[in-house]
ChimeraX commands (.cxc) that place a marker at each C-alpha (Angstrom):
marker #1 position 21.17,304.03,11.25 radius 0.5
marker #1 position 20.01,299.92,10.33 radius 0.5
marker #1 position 22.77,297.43,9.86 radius 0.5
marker #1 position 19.87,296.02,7.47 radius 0.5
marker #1 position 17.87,297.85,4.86 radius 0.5
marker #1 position 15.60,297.48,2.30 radius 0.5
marker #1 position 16.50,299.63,-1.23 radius 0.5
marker #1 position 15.38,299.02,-4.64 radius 0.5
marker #1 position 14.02,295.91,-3.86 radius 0.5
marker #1 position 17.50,294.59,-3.00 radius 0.5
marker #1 position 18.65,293.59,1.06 radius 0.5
marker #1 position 21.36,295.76,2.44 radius 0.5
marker #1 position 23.61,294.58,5.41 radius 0.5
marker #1 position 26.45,296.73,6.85 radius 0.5
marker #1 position 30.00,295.55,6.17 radius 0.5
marker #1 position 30.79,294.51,10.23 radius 0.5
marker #1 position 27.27,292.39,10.12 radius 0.5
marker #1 position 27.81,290.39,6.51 radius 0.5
marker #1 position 31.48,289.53,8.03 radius 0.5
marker #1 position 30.18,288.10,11.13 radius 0.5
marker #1 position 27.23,286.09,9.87 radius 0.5
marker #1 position 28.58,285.29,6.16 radius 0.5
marker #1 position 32.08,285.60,6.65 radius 0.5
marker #1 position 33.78,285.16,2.95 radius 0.5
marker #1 position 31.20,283.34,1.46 radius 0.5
marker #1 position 29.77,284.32,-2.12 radius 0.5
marker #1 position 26.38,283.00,-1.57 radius 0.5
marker #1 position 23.58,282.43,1.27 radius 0.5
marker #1 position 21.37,280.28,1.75 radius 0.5
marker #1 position 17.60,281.94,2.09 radius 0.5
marker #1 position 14.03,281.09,3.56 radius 0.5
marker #1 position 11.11,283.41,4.01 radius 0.5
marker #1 position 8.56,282.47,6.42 radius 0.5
marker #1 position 5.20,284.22,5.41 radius 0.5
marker #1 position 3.27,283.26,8.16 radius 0.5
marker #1 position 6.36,285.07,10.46 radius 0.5
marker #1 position 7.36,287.86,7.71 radius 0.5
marker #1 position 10.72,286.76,8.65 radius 0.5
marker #1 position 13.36,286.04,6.15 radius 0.5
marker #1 position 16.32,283.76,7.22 radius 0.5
marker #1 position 19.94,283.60,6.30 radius 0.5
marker #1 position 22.73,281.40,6.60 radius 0.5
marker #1 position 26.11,281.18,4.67 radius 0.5
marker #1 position 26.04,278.67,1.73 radius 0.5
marker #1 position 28.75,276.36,4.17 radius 0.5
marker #1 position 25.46,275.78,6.59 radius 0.5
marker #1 position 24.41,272.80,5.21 radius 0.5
marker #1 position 22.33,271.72,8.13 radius 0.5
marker #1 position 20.46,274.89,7.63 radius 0.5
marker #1 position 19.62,274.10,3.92 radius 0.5
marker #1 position 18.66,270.32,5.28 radius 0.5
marker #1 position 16.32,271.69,8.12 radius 0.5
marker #1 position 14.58,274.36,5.83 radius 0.5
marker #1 position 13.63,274.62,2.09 radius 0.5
marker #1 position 16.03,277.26,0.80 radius 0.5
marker #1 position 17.19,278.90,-1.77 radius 0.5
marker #1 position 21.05,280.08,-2.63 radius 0.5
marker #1 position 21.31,283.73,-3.02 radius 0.5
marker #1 position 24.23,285.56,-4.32 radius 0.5
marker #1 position 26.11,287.81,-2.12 radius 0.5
marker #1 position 27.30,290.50,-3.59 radius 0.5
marker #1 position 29.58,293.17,-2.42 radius 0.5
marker #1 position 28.34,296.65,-2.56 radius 0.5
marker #1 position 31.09,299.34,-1.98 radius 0.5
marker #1 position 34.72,299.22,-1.12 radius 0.5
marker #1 position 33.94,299.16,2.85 radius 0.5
marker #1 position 32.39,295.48,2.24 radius 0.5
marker #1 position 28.97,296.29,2.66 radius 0.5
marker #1 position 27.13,293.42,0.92 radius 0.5
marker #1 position 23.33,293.36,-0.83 radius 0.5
marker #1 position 21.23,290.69,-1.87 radius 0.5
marker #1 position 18.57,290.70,-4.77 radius 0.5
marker #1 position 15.12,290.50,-3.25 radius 0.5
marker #1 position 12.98,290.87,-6.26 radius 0.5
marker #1 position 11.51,287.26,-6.79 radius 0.5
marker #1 position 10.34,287.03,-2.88 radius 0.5
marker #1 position 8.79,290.70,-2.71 radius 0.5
marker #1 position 6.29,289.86,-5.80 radius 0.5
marker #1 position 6.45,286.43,-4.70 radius 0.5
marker #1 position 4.64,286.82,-1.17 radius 0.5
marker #1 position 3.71,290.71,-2.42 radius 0.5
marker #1 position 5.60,292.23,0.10 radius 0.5
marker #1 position 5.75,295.82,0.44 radius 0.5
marker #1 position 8.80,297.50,-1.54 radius 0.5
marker #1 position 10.00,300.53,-0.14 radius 0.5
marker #1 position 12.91,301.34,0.89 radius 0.5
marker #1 position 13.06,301.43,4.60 radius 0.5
marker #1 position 15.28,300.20,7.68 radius 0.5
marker #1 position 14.45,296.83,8.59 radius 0.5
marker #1 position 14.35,295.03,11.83 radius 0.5
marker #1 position 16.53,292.31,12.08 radius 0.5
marker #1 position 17.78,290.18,14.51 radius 0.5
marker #1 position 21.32,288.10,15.14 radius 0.5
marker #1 position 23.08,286.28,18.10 radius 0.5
marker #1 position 26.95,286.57,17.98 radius 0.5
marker #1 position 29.00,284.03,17.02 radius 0.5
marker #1 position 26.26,282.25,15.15 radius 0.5
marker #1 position 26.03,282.17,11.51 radius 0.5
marker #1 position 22.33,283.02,10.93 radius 0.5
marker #1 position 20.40,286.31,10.28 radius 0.5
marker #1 position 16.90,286.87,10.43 radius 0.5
marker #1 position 15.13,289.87,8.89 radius 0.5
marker #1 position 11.92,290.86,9.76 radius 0.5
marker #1 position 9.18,292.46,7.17 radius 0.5
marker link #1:1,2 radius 0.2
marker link #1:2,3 radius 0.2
marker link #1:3,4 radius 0.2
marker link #1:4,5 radius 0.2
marker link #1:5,6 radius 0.2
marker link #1:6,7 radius 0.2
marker link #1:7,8 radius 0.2
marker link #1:8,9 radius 0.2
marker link #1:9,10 radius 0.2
marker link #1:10,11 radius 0.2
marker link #1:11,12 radius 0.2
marker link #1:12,13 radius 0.2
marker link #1:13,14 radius 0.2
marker link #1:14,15 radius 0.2
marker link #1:15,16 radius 0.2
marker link #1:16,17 radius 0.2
marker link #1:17,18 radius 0.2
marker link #1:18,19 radius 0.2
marker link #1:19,20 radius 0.2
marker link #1:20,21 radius 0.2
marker link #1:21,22 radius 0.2
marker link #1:22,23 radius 0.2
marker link #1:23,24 radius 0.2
marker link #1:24,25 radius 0.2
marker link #1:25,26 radius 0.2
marker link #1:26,27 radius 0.2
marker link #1:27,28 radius 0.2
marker link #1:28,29 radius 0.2
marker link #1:29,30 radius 0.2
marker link #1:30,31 radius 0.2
marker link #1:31,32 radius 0.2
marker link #1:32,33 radius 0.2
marker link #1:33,34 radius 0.2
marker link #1:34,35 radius 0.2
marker link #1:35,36 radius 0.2
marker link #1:36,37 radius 0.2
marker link #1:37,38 radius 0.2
marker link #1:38,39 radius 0.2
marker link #1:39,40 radius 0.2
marker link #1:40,41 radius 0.2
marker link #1:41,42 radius 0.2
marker link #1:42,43 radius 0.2
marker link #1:43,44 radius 0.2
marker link #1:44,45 radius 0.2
marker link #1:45,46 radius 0.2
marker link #1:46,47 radius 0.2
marker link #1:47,48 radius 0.2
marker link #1:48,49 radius 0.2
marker link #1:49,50 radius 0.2
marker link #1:50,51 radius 0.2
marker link #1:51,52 radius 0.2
marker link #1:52,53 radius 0.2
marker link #1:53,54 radius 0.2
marker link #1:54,55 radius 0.2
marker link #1:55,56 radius 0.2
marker link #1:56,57 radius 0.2
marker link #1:57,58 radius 0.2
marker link #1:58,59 radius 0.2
marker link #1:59,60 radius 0.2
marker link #1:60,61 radius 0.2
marker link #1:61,62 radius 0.2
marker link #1:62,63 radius 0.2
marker link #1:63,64 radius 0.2
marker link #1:64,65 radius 0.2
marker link #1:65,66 radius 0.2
marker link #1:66,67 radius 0.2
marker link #1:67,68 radius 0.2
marker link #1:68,69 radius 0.2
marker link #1:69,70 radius 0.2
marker link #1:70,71 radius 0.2
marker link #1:71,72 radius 0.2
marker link #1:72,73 radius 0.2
marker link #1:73,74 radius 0.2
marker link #1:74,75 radius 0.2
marker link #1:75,76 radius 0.2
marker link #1:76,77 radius 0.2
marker link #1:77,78 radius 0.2
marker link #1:78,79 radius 0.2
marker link #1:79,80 radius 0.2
marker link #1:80,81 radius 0.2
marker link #1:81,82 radius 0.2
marker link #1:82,83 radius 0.2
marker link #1:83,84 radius 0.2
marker link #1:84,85 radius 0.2
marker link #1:85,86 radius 0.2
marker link #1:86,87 radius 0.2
marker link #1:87,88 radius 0.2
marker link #1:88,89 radius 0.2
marker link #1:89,90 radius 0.2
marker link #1:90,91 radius 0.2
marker link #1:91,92 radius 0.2
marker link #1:92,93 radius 0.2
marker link #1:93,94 radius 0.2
marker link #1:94,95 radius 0.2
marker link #1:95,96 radius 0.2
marker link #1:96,97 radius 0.2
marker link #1:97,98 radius 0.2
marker link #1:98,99 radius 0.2
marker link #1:99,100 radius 0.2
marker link #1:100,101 radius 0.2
marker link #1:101,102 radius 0.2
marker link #1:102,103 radius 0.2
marker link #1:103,104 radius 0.2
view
């Protein structure tokens, strides 16, 4: 079972791998990369992320009592028309850096 999936248009990320890469932030910062499919996120403390790329702050929300967390994705899948079902997604993330990147 994916840490990261895609459902009703909104991000899902398991409980253990929002902690590690958002910590207790409320918001992310967010960049998708069209030419890469790849969506990047960082938590809205990265400011040097939000320098380096054109992003946009995302609430964070938490899903369920065991902290999963979710993430609207509406405006960037009609945006770059990316397909919307729901699926597992690949994603990738280095420990004990603040960044995830989520592949379409």
């Amino acid at each position: 079972m994916s840490q990261v999936k895609l459902r009703t248009q909104h991000l899902l990320i398991d409980a253990a791998l929002a902690a590690e890469v958002f910590g207790s932030s409320a918001q992310v910062h967010t960049v998708f990369y069209a030419n890469q499919q790849s969506l990047l996120l960082a938590p809205m403390e990265d400011e040097l992320f939000a320098k380096i790329h054109k992003t946009a702050l995302q609430m964070l929300k938490s899903r369920n009592l065991q902290g999963d967390k979710s993430i609207s994705l509406q405006e960037l899948i009609i945006d770059h028309d990316l397909d919307d079902s729901d699926r597992d997604l690949a994603f990738s993330h280095q420990p004990g850096i603040q960044l995830l990147q989520v592949k379409f």
